[in-house]
Steps between C-alpha positions, in 0.01 A plus 500: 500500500249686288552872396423753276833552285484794251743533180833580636485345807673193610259214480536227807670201362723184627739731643210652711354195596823347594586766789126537588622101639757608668325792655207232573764283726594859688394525851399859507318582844139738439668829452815454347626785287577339156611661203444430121761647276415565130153369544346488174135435503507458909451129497790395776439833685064350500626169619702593808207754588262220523738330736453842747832650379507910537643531099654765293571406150680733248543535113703725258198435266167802562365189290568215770409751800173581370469096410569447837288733703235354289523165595554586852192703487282228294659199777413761842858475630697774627794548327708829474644523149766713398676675217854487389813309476587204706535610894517922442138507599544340848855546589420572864310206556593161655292152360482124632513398179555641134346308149682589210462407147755696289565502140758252469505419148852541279441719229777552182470864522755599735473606911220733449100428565289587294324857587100392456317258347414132597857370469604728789359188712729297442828624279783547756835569277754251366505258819145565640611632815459870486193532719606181659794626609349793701223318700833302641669811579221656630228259617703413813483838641163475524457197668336479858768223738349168374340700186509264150580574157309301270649590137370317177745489200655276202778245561615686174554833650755328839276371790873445674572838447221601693539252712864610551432833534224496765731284746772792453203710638455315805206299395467117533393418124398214308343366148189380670304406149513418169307465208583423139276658250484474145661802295235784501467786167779716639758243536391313194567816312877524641560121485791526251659794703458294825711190384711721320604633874486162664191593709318222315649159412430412148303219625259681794236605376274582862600767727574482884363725706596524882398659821736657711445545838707674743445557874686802691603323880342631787 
């Protein structure tokens, strides 16, 4: 999962490699419309191309969309790469399956993201979920019958939740992996804060991260 990752952009990490798994165990037929939300540097949008996948990935970042025609260009895939936030930039479409990997990190500084800058990757207000939140209000609207969600976040920002959420939508959904990690820069930095909320138990000192997958019946 090689690419070319610029300053500002999202570098691929466990998180990435974790629901590039799940989207290996996918059965997606030559053809299948898929859909990478917040792409980054392209890398999950490159890997369901090379399975045959028609792709469109998207990115509030200029920086990740240029990052990520790049690497499309520099791997020969086709993939059609959009600007803007979340789903505005293909509301009319329908997808067999959606990738997302949202910012799902708790950050101390209140319910707002942060405007630019690297953080914006992964700072998601007080509980995490702000950008989570949306993809389960919206994702399942733009599911195909039999169309998956495959949604990447951190057991501390309320896999249930989403989990929870998505089956009031309609959609059959599911933890389907797990991986514990150890504590990266950014939560290091905002250990004290975590345990102070009960996010992190004085003695955990790894993360979990999960993928959540959710499929809307046909």
């Amino acid at each position: 999962m090689t690419a070319l990752v610029p300053p500002g952009v999202y570098a691929p990490q466990e998180d990435t490699e974790l629901l590039a798994g799940a989207l290996s165990d996918e059965p997606l037929p030559p053809g299948a419309e898929v859909l990478d939300v917040g792409t980054g540097s392209g890398a999950l949008a490159l890997e369901a191309a090379r399975r045959g996948s028609r792709v469109t990935a998207v990115d509030v970042s200029w920086s990740a969309v240029w990052a990520a025609r790049l690497n499309a260009r520099l791997a020969g895939l086709p993939v059609r790469i959009r600007h803007g936030n979340l789903f505005e930039p293909v509301r009319e479409e329908t997808f067999d399956l959606i990738l997302a990997n949202p910012p799902y990190v708790p950050a101390p500084d209140g319910h707002r993201r942060p405007p630019r800058g690297a953080a914006r990757a992964w700072d998601a207000g007080g509980d995490g979920r702000l950008v989570v939140d949306r993809i389960c209000r919206e994702a399942p609207g733009l599911l195909r019958p039999g169309g998956v969600l495959l949604l990447v976040q951190s057991a501390l920002s309320g896999p249930d939740l989403t989990v929870g959420q998505l089956r009031a939508a309609g959609l059959k959904a599911a933890v389907t992996r797990r991986r514990r990690i150890a504590l990266g820069p950014v939560l290091r930095g905002r250990e004290r804060w975590l345990r102070e909320r009960g996010l992190l138990s004085a003695a955990d000192d790894k993360e979990e991260l999960v993928v959540v997958r959710a499929e809307l019946p046909v």
